[in-house]
Structures are given as structure tokens and as C-alpha cells.
C-alpha positions in Angstrom: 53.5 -22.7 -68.9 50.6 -24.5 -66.9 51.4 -27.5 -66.4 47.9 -28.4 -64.9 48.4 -28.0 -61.1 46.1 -24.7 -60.1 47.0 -23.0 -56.7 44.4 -23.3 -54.5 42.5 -20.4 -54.0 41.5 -19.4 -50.1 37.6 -19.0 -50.1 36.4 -16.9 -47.5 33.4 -18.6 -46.1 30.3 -16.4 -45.0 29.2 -16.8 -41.1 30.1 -15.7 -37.0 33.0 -17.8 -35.6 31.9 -19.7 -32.5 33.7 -16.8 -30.4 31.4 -14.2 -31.9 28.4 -17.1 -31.1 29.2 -16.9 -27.7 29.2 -13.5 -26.8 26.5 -12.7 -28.0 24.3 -14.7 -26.6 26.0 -14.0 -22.9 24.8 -10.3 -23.8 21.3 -11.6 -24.6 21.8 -13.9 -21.1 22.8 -10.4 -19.5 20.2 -8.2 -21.2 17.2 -10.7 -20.2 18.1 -11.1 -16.9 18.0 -7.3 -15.9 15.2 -7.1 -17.5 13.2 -9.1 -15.6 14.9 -8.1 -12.2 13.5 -5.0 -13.0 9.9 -6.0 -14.2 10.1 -7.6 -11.1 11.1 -5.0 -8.7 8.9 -2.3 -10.4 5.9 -5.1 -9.6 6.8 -5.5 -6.1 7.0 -1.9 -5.7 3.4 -1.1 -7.5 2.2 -3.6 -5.1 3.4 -2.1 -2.0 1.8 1.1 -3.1 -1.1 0.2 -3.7 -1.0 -1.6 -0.2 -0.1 1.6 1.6 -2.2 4.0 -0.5 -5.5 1.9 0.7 -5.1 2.3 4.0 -4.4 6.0 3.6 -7.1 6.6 1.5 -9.4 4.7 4.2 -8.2 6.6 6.9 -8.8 9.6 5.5 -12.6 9.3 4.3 -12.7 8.0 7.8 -11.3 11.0 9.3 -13.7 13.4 6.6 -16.9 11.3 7.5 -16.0 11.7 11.5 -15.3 15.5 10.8 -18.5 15.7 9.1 -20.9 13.7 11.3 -19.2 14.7 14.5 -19.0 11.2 16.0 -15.8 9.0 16.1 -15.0 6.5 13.4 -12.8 3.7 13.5 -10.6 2.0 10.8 -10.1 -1.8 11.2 -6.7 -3.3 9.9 -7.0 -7.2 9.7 -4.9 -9.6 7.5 -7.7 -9.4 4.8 -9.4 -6.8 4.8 -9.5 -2.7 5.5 -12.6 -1.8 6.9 -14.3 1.3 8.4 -17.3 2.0 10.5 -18.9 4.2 13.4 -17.0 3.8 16.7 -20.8 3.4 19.1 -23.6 2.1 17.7 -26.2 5.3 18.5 -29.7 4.5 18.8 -32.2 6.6 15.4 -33.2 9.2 17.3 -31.0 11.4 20.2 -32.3 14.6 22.2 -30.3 17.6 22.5 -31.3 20.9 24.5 -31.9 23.5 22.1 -30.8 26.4 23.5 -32.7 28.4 21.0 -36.3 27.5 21.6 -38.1 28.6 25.1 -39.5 25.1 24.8 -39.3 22.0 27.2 -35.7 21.6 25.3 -36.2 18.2 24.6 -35.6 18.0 20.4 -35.4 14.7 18.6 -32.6 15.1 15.9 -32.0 12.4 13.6 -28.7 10.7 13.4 -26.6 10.5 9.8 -26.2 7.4 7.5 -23.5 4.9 9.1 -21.1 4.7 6.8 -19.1 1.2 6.3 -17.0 0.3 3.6 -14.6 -2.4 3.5 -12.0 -3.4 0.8 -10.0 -6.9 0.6 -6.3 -6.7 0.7 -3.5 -8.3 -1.1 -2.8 -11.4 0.3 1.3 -11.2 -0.5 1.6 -8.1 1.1 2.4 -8.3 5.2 1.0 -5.3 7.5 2.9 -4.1 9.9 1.6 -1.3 12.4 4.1 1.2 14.8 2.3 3.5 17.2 3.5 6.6 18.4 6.0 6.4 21.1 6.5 2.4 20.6 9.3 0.8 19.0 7.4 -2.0 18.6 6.0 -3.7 15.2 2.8 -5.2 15.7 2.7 -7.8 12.7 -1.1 -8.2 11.6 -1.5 -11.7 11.0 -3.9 -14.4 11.7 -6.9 -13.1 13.6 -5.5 -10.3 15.0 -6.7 -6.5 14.3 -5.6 -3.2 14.5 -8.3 -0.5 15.2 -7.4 3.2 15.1 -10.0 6.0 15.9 -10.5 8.8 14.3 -11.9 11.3 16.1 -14.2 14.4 15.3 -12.1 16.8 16.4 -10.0 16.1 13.1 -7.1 14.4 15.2 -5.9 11.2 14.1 -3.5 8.6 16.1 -0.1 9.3 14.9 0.9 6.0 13.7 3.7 4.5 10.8 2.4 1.2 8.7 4.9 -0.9 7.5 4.1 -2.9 4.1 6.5 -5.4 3.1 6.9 -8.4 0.6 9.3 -10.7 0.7 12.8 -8.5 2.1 11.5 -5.6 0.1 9.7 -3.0 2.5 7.5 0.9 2.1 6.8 2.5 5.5 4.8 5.5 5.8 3.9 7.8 8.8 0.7 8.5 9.1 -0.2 13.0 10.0 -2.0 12.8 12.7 -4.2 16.4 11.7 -4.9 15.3 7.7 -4.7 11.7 8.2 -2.2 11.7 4.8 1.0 10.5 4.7 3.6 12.7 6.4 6.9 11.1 6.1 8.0 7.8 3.7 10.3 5.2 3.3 11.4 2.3 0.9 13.7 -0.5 0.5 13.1 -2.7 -2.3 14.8 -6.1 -2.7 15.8 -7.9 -5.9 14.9 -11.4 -5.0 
């Protein structure tokens, strides 16, 4: 008997509930944002690296140059710029006894090439400079420079350089024999 009254029938309706909605867009929230902590960190690391590797780099062609041409060289830190050049200025032409000749021992010898080069630095990036047996950070800011010599007797001043952005921080010690970096440490920030 049907009498004309049909039981309603429960249709399941295709679709996320509002609960599933939510979460997973807080895991998309969640995913995004440590992503981009870490893009940023991994930046601000490069960056500092790069800062730290210049001046290395610079103090060691210094150090091969002054090695090489037997005169000291000196490498100039300023906010903007890494820069290295001849300690004295040395006139074209020295004498020299030559020990070898039975001559009047006067013999003109002509001097090498100066060699300058200079490279801008990245404006973010703060340079701080510790020389040996200081516990003192001289910040490099403004007009103020730091000038290290590099002898040719191969020694260099043993000194640490601080790089930092921001609260994140690389500090590396400086060998004072191969001019490379001896010792290293970082602390990076997530800002």
C-alpha cells in the first residue's frame, strides 16, 4: 500500500565542512610563513658572507702582492668601500748597492706596478673591526676607516671582523701568517 507520502531520502551533499575549510588553510598560513622566515634567513646569511668573504679575499691578494713586491700594502675598510694600495708612495726609480758588480754600486732598479683595487660594499651590512689584544669593537661608520698593513714579511695583523645585519651577526678571525680566515662564528636572527 502507498498511499502517496515517500520517505524522504537523506542526500549526501558533495563538499569540505567549514571545520575542514579552516584547517587547512591555518596549515597553508603555517607552511607560508616558514617558508619565507627561511628565504629570509638563508638571504641574510648569503649576505653576510659575501660581506666577510670580500674583505678576506682583499686582504689576501694584499698580503700576495706585498709578498711579491716586497714593500708593505695596506687594506682600507670604510663604510663603502674595500680598498687596497701601496703603504709609501716610492719615487720610479730607487738605488741599491749591488753587491755583485766591482762597480761604483750605485744601480737604478725599477719599481713594480702599484696595484689598487677597490670594491663597493653592501650598504645593509655593518663592519665591525676587533684587534688583537682589544676587547673593543670599533664600528666603521661614517667617515671613519680602518687601515691594516700587510707586511712583506708575509705577517698579517691578527684581527676578527664582525659583519652584522639587523641582530643577525658572522665574525671571523683573521690568520695572521695566510691572511685567510682562521676561526668563525654565526648567529643568525629571524626578524
Amino acid at each position: 500500500m502507498n498511499c502517496g507520502i515517500g520517505h524522504p531520502r537523506s542526500k549526501q551533499v558533495g563538499g569540505f565542512t567549514l571545520l575542514e575549510m579552516v584547517f587547512v588553510l591555518g596549515m597553508i598560513a603555517v607552511l607560508v610563513t616558514w617558508l619565507t622566515l627561511s628565504v629570509t634567513t638563508v638571504e641574510t646569511e648569503e649576505r653576510l658572507r659575501r660581506a666577510t668573504s670580500e674583505v678576506e679575499v682583499m686582504a689576501k691578494r694584499a698580503r700576495n702582492v706585498a709578498i711579491r713586491q716586497q714593500r708593505p700594502y695596506q687594506l682600507t675598510i670604510s663604510e663603502g668601500s674595500i680598498s687596497i694600495a701601496p703603504q709609501f708612495a716610492q719615487s720610479e726609480v730607487d738605488h741599491f748597492q749591488d753587491e755583485t758588480e766591482d762597480g761604483d754600486g750605485d744601480t737604478p732598479r725599477v719599481d713594480f706596478e702599484d696595484v689598487t683595487a677597490s670594491e663597493e660594499t653592501d650598504e645593509t651590512v655593518k663592519y665591525e673591526i676587533k684587534r688583537w689584544r682589544s676587547d673593543v669593537w670599533e664600528v666603521i661608520e661614517d667617515d671613519r676607516k680602518v687601515v691594516l698593513t700587510l707586511d712583506p714579511v708575509g705577517l698579517v695583523e691578527p684581527i676578527s671582523i664582525r659583519c652584522s645585519v639587523g641582530k643577525s651577526w658572522l665574525m671571523q678571525e683573521l690568520h695572521p701568517l695566510t691572511a685567510s680566515v682562521r676561526d668563525e662564528e654565526m648567529s643568525i636572527e629571524k626578524e
